[in-house]
N, C-alpha and C positions, 0 to 999 in steps of 0.2 A: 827459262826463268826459274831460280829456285823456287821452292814453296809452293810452287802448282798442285805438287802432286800430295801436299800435307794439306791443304786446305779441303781437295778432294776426296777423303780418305773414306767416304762413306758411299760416294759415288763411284770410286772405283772400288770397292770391295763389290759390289753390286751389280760391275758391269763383269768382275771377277768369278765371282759366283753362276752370272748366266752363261759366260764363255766354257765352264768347268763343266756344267750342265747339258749346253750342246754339246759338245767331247762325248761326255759319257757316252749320253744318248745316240751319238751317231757309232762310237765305236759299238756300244750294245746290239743296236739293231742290224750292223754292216752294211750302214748304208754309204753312199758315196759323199764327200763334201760336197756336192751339187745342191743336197740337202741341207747345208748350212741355215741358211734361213729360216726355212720350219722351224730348225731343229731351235733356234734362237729364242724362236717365237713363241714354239709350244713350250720354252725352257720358262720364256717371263710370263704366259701364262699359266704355269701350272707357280710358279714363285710369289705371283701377285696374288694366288689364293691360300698362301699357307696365313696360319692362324701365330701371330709372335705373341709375347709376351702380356702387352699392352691390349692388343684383342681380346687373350682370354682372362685377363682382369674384367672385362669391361664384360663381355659374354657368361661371366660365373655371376658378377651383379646383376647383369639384368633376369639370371634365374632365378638368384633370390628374390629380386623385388616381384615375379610373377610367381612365385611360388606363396611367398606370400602375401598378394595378393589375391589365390585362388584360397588360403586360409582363411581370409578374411570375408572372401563370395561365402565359403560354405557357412563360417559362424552366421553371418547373418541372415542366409536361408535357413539354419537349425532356429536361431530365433524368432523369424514369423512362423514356420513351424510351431514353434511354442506357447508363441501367442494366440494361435489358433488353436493350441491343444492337439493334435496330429500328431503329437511324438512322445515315442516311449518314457516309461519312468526312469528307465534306466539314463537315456541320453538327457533327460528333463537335469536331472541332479546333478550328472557331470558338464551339462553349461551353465546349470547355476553356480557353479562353483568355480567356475573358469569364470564368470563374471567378477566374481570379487577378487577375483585378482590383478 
């Protein structure tokens, strides 16, 4: 049937990719093709954990929002700080100044 193999072009790159992977791996180690299998196995799991594109968009987001969200823990520990009177002149100034901004 034409067209099979266009519609699939993502599923066989990917069966492409682990078939390239076993190869390697078994020529590298000089193992026997007895090992096909493992070598298959160990090939989609080590592929199912690589990090693509789309992961480390999402992976660089979610350190920004805990990074700043650990800014925002310490501003408002330096603030009851403050309003306890506990904290330096020096720190007092520079978050009263960071407040009106």
């Amino acid at each position: 049937m034409p067209g099979i193999h266009k519609q699939n072009g993502v599923a066989e790159r990917k069966n492409r990719t682990l078939i390239e992977a076993a190869r390697t791996m078994l020529a590298d180690s000089f193992l026997p093709n007895t090992f096909w299998a493992e070598a298959v196995s160990t090939a989609c799991y080590v592929l199912n954990r690589q990090v693509d594109k789309e992961d480390q968009v999402f992976l660089d987001e979610l350190e920004r929002l805990r990074s700043k969200e650990q800014k925002n823990r310490m501003l408002i520990d330096a603030e009851l700080k403050l309003s306890e009177g506990n904290l330096p002149k020096k720190l007092r100034i520079s978050l009263l100044q960071a407040r009106r901004c």
